[in-house]
C-alpha positions in Angstrom: 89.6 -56.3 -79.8 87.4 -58.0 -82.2 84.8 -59.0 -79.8 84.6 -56.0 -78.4 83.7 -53.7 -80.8 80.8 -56.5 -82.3 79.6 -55.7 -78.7 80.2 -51.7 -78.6 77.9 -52.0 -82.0 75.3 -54.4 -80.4 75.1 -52.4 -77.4 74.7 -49.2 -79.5 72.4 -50.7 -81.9 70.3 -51.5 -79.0 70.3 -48.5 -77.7 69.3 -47.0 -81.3 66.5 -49.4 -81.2 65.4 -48.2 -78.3 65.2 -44.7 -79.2 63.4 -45.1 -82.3 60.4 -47.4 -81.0 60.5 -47.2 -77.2 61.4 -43.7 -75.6 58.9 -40.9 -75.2 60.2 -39.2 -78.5 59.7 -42.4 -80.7 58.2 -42.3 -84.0 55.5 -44.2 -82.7 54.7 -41.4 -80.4 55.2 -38.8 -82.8 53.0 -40.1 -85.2 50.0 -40.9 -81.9 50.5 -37.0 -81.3 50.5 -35.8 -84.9 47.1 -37.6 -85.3 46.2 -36.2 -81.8 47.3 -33.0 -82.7 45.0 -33.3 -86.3 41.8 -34.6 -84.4 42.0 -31.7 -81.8 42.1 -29.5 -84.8 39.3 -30.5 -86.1 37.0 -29.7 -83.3 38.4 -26.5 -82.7 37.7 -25.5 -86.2 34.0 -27.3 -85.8 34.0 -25.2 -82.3 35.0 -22.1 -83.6 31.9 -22.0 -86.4 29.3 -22.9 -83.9 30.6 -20.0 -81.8 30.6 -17.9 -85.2 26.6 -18.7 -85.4 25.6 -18.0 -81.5 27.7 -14.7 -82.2 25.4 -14.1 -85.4 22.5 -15.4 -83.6 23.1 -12.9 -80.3 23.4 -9.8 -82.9 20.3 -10.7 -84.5 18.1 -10.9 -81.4 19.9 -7.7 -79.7 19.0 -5.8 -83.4 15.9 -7.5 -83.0 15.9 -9.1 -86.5 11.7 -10.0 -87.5 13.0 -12.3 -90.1 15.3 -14.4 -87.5 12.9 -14.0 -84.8 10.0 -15.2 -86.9 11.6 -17.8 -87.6 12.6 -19.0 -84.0 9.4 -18.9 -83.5 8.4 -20.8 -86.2 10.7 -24.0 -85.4 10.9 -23.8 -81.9 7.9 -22.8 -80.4 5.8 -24.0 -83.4 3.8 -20.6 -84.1 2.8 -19.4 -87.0 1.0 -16.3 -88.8 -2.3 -15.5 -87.8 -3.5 -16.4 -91.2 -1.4 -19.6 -91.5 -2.5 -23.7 -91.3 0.2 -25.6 -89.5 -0.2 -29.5 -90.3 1.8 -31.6 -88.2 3.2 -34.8 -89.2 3.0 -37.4 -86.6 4.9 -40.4 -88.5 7.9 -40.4 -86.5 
């Protein structure tokens, strides 16, 4: 009788083992998918703001905002005022 039971509690400390460190609800895993879960977060938040700004940049060229336009023109196109000097740095 003795031996069994040490081997009922080997058998279901084994299977405890298991369960803790090797099934698909480990706390290994849990703690991979908490810090998946975290990361994804993350870029949706970083997501979410850059689709905030193309919204804010859509309603300003549909309202046909001079300062915002003035200055896309300014840094992308490289135009300036009529009675502006552009100097252009070619260090880089």
């Amino acid at each position: 009788m003795k031996n069994y039971l040490i081997g009922l509690f080997l058998i279901l400390s084994m299977v405890i083992v298991y369960l803790f460190f090797f099934s698909q609800n480990s706390i290994f895993t849990q703690i991979k998918l908490k810090k998946k879960i975290a990361e994804n977060k993350e870029i949706l938040n970083s997501l979410q703001k850059e689709r905030e700004e193309l919204q804010d940049n859509v309603k300003k060229l549909k309202s046909n905002d001079t300062e915002f336009l003035d200055n896309l023109a300014r840094d992308k196109y490289d135009m300036s005022d009529p009675d502006e000097v552009i100097i252009f740095n070619n260090k880089e």
